[in-house]
SEKERO-643809 format. One record per residue: residue number from 1; x, y, z of N, C-alpha, C, O in turn. Coordinates in pm, 1 decimal. Example, Ala and Ser with C-alpha at 12.3 -4.5 7.8 and 13.67 -1.06 7.14 Angstrom:
2
+-----+----------+----------+----------+----------+----------+----------+----------+----------+----------+----------+----------+----------+
! seq !       nx !       ny !       nz !      cax !      cay !      caz !       cx !       cy !       cz !       ox !       oy !       oz !
+-----+----------+----------+----------+----------+----------+----------+----------+----------+----------+----------+----------+----------+
!   1 !   1319.0 !   -569.0 !    780.0 !   1230.0 !   -450.0 !    780.0 !   1320.0 !   -330.0 !    780.0 !   1423.6 !   -331.9 !    846.5 !
!   2 !   1285.0 !   -225.0 !    708.0 !   1367.0 !   -106.0 !    714.0 !   1290.0 !      3.0 !    787.0 !   1340.9 !    113.8 !    803.9 !
+-----+----------+----------+----------+----------+----------+----------+----------+----------+----------+----------+----------+----------+
***
This chain:
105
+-----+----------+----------+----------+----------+----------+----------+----------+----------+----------+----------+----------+----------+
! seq !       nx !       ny !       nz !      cax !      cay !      caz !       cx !       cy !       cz !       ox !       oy !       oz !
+-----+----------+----------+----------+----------+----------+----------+----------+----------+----------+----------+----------+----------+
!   1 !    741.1 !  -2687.7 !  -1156.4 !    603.1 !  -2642.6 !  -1152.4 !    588.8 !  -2515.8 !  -1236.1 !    658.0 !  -2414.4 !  -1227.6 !
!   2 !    487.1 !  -2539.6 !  -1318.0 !    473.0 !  -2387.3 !  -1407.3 !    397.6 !  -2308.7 !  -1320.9 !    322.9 !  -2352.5 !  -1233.4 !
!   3 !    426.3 !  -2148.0 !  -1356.9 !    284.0 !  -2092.5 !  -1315.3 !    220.3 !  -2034.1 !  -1422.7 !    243.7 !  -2041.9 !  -1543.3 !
!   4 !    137.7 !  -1975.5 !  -1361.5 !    -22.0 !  -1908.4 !  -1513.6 !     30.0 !  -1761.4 !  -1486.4 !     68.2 !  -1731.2 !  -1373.4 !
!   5 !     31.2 !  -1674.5 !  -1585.2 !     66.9 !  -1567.9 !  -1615.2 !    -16.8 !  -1535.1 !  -1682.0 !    -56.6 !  -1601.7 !  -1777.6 !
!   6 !    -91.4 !  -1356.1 !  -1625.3 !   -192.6 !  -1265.9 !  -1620.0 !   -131.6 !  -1171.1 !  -1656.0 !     -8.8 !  -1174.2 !  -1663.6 !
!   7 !   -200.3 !  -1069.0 !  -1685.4 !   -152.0 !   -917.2 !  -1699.5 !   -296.3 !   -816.0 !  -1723.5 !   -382.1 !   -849.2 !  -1805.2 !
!   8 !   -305.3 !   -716.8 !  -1657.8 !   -367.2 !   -666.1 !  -1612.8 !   -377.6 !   -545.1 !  -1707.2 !   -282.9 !   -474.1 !  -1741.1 !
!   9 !   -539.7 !   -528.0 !  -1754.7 !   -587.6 !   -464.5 !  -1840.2 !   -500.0 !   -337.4 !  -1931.4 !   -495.7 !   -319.9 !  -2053.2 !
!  10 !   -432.4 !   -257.1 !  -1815.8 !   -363.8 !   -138.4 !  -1813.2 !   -245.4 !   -197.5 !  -1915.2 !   -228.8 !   -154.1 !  -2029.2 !
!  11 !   -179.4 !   -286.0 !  -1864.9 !    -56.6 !   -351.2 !  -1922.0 !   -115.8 !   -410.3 !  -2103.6 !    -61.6 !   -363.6 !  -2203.8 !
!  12 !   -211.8 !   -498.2 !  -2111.0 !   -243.9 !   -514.0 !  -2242.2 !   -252.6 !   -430.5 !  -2316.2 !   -216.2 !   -453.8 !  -2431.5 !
!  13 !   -312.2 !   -277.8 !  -2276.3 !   -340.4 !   -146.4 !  -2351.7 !   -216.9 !    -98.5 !  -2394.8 !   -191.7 !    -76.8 !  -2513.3 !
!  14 !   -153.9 !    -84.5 !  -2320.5 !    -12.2 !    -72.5 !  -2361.4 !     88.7 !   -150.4 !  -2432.3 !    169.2 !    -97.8 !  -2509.2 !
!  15 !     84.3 !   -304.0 !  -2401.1 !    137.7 !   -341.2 !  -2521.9 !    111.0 !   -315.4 !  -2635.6 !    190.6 !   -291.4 !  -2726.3 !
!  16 !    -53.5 !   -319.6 !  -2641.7 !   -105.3 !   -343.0 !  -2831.2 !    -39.4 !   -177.6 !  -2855.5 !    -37.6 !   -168.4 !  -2978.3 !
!  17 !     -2.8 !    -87.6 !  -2816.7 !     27.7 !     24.8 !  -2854.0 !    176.4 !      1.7 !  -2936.8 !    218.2 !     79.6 !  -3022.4 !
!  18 !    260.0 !   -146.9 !  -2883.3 !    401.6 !   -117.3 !  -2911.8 !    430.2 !   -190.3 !  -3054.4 !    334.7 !   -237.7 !  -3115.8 !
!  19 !    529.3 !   -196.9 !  -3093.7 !    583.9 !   -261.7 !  -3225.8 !    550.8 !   -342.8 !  -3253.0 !    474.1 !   -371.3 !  -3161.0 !
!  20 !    545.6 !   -446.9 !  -3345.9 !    510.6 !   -596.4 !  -3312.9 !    620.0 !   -653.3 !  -3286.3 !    609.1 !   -770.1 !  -3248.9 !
!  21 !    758.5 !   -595.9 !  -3294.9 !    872.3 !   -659.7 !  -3273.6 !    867.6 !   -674.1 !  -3122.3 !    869.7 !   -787.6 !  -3074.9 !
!  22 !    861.9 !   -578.0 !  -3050.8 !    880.9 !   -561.8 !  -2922.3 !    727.3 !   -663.4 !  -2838.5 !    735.4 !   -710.3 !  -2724.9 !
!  23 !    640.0 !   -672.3 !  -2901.0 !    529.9 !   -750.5 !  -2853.9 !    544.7 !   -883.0 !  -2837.9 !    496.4 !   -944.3 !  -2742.7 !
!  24 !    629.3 !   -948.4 !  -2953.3 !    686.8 !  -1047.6 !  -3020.6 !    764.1 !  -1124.6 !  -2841.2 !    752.2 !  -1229.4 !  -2777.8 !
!  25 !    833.0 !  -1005.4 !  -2828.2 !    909.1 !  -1032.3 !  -2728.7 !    916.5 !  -1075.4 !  -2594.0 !    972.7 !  -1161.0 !  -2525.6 !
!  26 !    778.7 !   -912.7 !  -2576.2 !    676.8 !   -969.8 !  -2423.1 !    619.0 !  -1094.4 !  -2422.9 !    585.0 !  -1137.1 !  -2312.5 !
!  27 !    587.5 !  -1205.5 !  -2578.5 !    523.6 !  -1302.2 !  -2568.0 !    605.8 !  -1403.8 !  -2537.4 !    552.0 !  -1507.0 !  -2497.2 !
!  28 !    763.6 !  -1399.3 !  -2549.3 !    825.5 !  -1505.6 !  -2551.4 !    874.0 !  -1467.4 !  -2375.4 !    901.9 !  -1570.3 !  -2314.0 !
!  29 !    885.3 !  -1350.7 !  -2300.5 !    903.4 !  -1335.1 !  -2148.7 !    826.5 !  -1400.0 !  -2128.9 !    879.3 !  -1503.2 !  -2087.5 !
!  30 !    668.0 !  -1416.0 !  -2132.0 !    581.2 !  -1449.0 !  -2067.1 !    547.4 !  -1625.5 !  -2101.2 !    448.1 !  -1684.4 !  -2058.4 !
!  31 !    645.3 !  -1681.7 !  -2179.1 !    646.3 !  -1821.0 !  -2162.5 !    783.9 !  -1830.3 !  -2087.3 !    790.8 !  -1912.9 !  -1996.3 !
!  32 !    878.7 !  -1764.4 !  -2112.3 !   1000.9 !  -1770.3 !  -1984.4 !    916.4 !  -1750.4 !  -1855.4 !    981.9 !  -1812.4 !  -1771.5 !
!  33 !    842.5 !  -1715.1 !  -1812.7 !    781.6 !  -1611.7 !  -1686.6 !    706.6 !  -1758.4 !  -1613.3 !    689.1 !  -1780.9 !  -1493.5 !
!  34 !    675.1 !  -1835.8 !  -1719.7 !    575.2 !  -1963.7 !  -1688.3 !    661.5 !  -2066.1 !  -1591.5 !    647.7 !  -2111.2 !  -1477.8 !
!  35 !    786.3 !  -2082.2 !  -1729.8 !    903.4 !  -2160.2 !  -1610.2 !    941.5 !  -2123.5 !  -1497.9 !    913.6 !  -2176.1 !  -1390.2 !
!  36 !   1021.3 !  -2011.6 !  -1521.9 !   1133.0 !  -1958.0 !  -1403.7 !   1039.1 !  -1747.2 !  -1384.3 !   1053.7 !  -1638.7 !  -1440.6 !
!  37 !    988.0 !  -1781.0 !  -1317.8 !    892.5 !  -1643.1 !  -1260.8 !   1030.2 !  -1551.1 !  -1202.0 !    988.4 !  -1448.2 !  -1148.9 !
!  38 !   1153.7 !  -1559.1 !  -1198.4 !   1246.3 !  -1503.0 !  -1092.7 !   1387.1 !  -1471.9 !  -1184.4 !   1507.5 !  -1453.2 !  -1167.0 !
!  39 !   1289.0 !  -1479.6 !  -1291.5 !   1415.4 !  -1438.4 !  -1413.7 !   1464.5 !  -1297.6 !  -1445.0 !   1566.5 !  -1273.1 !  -1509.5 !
!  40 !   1365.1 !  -1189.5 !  -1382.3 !   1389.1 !  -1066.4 !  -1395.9 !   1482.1 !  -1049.6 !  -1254.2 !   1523.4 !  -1127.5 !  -1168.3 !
!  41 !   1492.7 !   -878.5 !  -1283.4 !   1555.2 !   -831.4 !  -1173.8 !   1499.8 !   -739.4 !  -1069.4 !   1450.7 !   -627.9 !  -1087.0 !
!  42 !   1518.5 !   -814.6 !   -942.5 !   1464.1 !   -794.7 !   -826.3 !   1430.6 !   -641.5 !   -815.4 !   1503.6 !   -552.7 !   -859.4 !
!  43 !   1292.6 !   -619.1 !   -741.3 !   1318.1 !   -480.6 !   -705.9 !   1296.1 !   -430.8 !   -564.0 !   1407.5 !   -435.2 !   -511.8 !
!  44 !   1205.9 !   -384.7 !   -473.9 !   1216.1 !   -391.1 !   -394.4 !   1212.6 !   -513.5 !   -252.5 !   1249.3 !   -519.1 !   -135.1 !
!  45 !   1116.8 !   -631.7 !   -393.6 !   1093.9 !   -685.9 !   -265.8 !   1145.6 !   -847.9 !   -354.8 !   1161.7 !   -823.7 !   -474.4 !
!  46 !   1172.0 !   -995.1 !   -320.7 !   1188.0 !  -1048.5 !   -388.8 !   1079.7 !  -1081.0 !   -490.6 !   1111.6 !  -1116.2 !   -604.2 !
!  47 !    931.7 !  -1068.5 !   -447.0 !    814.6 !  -1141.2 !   -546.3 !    820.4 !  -1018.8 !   -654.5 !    778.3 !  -1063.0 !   -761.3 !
!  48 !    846.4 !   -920.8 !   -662.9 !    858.7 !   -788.0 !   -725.8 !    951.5 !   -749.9 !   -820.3 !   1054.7 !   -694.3 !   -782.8 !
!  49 !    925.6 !   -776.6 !   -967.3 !   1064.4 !   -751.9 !  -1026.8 !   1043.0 !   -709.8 !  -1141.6 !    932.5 !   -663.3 !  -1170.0 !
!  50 !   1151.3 !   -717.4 !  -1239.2 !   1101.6 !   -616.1 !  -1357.0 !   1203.9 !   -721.0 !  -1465.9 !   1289.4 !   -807.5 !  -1447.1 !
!  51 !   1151.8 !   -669.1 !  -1562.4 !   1195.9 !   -769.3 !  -1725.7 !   1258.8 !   -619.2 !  -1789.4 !   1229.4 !   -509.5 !  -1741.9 !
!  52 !   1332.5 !   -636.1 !  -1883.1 !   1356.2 !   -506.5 !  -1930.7 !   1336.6 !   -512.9 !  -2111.7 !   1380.5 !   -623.1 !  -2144.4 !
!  53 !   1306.5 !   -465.8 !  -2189.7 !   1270.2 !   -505.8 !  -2326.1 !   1384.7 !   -358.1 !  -2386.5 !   1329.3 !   -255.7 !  -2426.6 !
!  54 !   1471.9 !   -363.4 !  -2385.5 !   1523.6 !   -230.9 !  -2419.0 !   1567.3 !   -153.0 !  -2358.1 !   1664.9 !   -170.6 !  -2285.1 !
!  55 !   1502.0 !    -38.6 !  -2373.3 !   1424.1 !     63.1 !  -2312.9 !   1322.5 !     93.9 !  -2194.9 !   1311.5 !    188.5 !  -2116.9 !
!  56 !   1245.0 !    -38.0 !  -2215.8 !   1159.6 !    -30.3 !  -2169.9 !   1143.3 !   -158.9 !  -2056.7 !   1217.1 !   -257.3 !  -2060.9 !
!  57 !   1017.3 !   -138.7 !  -1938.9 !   1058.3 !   -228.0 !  -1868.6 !    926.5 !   -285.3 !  -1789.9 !    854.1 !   -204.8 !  -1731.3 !
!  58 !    899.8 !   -408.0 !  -1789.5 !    794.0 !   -485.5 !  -1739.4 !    794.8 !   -496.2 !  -1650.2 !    906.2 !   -537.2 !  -1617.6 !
!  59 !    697.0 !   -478.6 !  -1522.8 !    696.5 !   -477.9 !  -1395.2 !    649.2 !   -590.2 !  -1360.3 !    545.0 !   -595.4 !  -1425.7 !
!  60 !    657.0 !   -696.9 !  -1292.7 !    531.5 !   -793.6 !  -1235.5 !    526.2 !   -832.1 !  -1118.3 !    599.2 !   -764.2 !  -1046.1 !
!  61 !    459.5 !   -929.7 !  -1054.1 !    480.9 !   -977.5 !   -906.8 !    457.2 !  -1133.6 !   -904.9 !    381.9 !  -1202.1 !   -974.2 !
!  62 !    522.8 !  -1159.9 !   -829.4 !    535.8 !  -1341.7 !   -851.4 !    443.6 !  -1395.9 !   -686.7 !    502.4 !  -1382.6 !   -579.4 !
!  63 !    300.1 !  -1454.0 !   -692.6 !    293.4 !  -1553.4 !   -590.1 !    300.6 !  -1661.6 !   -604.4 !    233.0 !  -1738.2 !   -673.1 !
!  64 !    423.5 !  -1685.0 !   -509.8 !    447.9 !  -1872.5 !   -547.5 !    299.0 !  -1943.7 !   -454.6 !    261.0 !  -2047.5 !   -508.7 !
!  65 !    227.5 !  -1909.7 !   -348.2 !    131.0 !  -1980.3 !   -287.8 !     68.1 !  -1973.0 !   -393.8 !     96.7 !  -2088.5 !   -425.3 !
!  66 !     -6.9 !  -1931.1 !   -496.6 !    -81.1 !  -1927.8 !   -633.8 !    -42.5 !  -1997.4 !   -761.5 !   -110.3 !  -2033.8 !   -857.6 !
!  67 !    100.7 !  -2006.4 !   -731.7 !    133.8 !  -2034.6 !   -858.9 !    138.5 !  -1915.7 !   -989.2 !    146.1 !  -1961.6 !  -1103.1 !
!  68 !    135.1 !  -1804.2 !   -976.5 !     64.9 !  -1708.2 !  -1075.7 !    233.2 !  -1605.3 !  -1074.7 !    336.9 !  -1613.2 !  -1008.9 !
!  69 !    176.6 !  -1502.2 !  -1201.1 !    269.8 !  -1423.1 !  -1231.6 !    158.0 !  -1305.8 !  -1257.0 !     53.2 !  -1331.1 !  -1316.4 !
!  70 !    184.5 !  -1195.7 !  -1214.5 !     69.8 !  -1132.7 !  -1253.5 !    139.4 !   -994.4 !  -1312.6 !    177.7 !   -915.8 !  -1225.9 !
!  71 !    158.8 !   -957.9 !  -1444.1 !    215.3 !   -857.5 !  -1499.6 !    107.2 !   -712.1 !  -1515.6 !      8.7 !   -680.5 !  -1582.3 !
!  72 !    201.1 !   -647.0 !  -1402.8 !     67.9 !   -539.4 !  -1414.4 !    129.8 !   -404.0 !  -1412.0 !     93.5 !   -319.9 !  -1329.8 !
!  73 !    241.4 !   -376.6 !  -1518.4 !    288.9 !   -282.8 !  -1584.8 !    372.5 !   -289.1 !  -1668.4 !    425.0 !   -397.8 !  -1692.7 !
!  74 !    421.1 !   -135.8 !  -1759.2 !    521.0 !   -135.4 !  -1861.2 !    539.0 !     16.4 !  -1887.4 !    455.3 !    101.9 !  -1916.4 !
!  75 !    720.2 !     27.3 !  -1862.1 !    724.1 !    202.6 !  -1863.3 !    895.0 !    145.8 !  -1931.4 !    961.6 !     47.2 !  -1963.2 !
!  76 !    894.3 !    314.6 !  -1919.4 !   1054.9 !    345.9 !  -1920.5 !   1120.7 !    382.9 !  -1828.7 !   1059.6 !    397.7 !  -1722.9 !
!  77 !   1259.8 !    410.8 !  -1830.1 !   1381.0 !    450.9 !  -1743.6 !   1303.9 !    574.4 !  -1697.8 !   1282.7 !    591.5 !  -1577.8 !
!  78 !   1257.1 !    669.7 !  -1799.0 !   1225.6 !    827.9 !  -1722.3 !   1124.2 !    798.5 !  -1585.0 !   1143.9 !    874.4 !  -1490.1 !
!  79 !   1032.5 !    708.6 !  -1570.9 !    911.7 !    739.0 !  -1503.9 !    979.1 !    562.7 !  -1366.5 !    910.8 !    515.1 !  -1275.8 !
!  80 !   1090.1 !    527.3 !  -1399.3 !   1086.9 !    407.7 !  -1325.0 !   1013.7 !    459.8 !  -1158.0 !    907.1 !    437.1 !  -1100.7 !
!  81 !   1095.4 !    511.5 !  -1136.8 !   1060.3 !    547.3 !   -971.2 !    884.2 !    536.0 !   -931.8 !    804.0 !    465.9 !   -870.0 !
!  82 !    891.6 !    634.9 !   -999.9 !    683.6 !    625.0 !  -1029.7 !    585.2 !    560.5 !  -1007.5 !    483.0 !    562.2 !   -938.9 !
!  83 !    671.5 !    463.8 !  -1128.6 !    587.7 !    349.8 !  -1152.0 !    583.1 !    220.8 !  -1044.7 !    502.6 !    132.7 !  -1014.4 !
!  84 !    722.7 !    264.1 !  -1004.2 !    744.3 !    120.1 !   -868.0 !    704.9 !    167.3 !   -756.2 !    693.1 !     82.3 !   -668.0 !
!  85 !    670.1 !    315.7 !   -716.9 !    597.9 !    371.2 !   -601.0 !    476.8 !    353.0 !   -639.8 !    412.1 !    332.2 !   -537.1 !
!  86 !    416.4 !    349.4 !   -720.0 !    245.0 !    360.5 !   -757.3 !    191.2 !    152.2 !   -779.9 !     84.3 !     92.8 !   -793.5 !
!  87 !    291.5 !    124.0 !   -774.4 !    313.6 !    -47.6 !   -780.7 !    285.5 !   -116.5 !   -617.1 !    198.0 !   -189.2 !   -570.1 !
!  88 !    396.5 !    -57.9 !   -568.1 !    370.9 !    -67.7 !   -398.7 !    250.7 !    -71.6 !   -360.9 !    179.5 !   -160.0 !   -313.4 !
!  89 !    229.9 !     80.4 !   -399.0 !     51.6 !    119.8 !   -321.7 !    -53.0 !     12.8 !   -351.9 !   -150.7 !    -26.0 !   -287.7 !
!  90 !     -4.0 !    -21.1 !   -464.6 !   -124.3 !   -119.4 !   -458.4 !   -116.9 !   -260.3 !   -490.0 !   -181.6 !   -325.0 !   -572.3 !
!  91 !     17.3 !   -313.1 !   -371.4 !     -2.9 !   -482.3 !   -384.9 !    -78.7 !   -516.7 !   -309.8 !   -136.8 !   -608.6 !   -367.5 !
!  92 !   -122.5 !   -504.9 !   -210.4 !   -274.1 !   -525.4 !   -153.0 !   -407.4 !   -581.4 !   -252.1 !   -484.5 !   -676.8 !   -241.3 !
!  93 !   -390.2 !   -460.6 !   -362.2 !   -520.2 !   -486.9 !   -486.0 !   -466.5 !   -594.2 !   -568.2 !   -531.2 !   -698.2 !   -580.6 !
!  94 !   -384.3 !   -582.9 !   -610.0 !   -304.5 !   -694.4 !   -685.7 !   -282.5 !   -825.0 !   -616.4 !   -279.9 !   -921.2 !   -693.3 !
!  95 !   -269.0 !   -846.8 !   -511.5 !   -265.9 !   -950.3 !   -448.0 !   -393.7 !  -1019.5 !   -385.8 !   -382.1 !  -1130.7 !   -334.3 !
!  96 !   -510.2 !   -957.3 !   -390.0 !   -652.9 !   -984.5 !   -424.2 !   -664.6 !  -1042.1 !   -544.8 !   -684.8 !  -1161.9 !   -564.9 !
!  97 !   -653.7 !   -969.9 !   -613.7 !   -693.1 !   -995.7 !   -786.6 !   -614.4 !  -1119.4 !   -825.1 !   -679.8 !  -1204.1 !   -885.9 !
!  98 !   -502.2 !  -1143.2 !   -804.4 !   -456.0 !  -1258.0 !   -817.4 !   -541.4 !  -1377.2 !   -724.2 !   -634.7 !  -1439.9 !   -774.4 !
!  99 !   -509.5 !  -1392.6 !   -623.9 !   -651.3 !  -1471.5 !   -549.6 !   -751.7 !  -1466.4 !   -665.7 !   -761.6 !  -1567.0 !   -735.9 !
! 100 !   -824.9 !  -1361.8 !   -692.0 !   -982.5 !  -1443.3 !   -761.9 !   -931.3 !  -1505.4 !   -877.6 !   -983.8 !  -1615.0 !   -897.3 !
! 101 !   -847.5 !  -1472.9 !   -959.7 !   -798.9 !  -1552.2 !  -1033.8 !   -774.7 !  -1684.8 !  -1011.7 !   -821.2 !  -1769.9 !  -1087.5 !
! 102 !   -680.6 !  -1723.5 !   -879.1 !   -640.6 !  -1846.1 !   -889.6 !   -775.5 !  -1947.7 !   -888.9 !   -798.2 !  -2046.3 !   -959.0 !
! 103 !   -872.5 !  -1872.3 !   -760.5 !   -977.8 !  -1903.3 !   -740.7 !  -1070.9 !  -1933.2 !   -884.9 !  -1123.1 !  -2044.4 !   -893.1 !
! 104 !  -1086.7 !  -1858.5 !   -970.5 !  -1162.9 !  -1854.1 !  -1105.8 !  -1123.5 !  -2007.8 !  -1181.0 !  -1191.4 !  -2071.5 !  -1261.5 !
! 105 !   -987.5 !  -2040.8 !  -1122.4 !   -933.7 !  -2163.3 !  -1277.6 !   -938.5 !  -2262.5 !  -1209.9 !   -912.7 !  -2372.3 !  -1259.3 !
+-----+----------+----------+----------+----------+----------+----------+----------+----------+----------+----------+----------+----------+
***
């Protein structure tokens, strides 16, 4: 079963900022991400995990009841902690937003 893979406004802004090499790259995760959603590495929780491009590192969250992947960050090693505490706070919102999505298609 595939799922549909999203990414969330914040996350697009930030890609178009990066290389095209490195963009190149996020595009080919995010057809890996379609097959196997559980290809990254786990973080706190199992639906919760991260891709790493380098340096740098893709956050997303996987609902299998949806079917969906919903990529809704991209940082580095300096700010990891941060970014996966400020991730937490808001799977609640993210896990809405995915709903209207599934709901939308």
């Amino acid at each position: 079963m595939t799922y549909a893979v999203y990414a969330l406004n914040v996350f697009d802004k930030e890609m178009n900022k990066l290389p095209e090499f490195e963009r190149s790259i996020i595009q080919k995760i995010f057809l890996q991400l379609k097959e196997n959603p559980y290809v990254g590495q786990q973080m706190r929780y199992r639906f919760f995990r991260e891709k790493r491009i380098r340096e740098k590192r893709i956050y997303y969250l996987v609902y299998d009841n949806l079917k969906i992947v919903l990529i809704v960050a991209i940082g580095g090693k300096k700010f990891q902690e941060e970014t996966i505490d400020k991730i937490v706070i808001y799977f609640e919102e993210y896990r809405r937003y995915a709903e209207r999505l599934s709901n939308s298609s």
